[in-house]
C-alpha positions in Angstrom: 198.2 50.4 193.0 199.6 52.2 190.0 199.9 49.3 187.2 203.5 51.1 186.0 204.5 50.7 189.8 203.4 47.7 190.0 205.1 46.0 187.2 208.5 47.7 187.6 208.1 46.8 191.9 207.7 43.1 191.5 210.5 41.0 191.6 210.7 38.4 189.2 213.3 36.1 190.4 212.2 36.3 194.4 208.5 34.9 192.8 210.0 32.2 190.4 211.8 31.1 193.2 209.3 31.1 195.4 207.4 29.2 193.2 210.0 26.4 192.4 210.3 26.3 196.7 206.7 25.2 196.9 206.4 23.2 194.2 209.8 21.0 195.6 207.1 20.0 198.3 204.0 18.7 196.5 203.1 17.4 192.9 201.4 20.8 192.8 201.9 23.3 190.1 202.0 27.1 190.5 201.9 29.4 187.9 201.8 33.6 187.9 200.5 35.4 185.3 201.0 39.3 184.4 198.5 40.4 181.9 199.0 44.3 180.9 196.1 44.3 179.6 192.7 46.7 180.9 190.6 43.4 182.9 187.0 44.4 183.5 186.7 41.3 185.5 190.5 39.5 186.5 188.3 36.4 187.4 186.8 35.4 184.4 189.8 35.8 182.4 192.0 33.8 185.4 189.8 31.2 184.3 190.0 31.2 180.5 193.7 31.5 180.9 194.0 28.8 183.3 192.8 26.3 180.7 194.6 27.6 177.7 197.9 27.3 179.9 197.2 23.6 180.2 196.6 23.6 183.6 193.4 21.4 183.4 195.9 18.8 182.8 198.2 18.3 185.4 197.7 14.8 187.0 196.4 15.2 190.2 194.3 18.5 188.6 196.7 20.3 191.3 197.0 23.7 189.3 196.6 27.2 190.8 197.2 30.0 188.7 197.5 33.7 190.5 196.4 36.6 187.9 197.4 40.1 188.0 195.8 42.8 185.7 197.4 45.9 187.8 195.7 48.2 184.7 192.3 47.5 186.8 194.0 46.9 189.9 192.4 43.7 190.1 193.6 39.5 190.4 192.3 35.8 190.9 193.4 33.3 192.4 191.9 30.4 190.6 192.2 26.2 191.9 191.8 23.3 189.7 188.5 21.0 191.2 191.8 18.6 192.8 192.7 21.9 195.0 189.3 23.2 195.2 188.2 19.9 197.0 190.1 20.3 199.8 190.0 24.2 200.9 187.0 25.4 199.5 186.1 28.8 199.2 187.1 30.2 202.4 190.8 29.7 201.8 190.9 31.5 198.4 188.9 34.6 200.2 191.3 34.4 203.2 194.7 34.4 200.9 192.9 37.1 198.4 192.5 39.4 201.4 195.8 39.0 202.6 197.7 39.8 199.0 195.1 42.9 199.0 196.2 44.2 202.4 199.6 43.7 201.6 199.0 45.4 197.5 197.3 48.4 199.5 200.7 48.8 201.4 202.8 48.8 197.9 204.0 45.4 199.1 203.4 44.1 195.6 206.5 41.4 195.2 205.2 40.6 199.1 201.4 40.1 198.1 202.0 37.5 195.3 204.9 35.8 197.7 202.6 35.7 200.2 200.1 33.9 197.6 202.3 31.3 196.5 203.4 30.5 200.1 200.2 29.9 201.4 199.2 27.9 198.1 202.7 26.2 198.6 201.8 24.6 202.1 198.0 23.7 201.0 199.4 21.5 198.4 202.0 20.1 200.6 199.4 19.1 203.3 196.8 17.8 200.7 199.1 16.2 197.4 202.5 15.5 198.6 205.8 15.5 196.7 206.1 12.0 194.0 210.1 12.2 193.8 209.5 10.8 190.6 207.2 13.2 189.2 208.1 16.0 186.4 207.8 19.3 187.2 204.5 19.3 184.9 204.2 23.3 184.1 207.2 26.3 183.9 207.6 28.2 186.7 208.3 31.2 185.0 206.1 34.7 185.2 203.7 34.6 182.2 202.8 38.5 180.5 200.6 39.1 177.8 
């Protein structure tokens, strides 16, 4: 994936709403995160990201965050322990190699969809919607 490509291919509004569709079904929270930045290892800095965006916080400790570092042509997918618990580490392998099959194709706007969807119905089966519960994080695409 060429990072320029990348970033000018993905479609912003298709992913926030995507996001806001999956989040309507559980407490969950979804977040995206773009970082332009060169990423020797997208992981470790999913993780450092996904506690300075507050997302060790949410109530249920529900958060997922998908990073993208196209420079390195790398991303994570990274749980909170409240996700983690119920899908282990097969389901994050099994969505990560679906979004890179589909990021090999230049599907990048379909990869991260894909992501979110599959995140979307795992926190639907595992921490359903409180009617009453705030939308806890923004749903918007996060760049550094």
């Amino acid at each position: 994936m060429h990072p320029k490509e990348f970033i000018t291919q993905l479609d912003e509004a298709r992913i926030v709403a995507a996001i806001v569709a999956a989040e309507r079904r559980s407490s969950g929270q979804i977040r995206v995160y773009m970082s332009r930045k060169r990423r020797a290892d997208a992981l470790a800095y999913a993780q450092r990201r996904f506690a300075k965006l507050g997302m060790t916080k949410t109530r249920h400790r529900n958060g997922v965050l998908i990073y993208l570092a196209p420079r390195t042509r790398q991303f994570a997918i990274v749980g909170d322990v409240g996700v983690h618990e119920k899908c282990g580490d097969a389901f994050w392998r099994d969505v990560a190699a679906a979004m890179s099959d589909l990021m090999r194709q230049n599907q990048f706007t379909e990869a991260v969809l894909h992501g979110i969807a599959r995140v979307g119905d795992l926190l639907a089966a595992h921490f359903p919607r409180d009617p009453d519960a705030p939308d806890e994080l923004p749903d918007e695409i996060i760049r550094d």
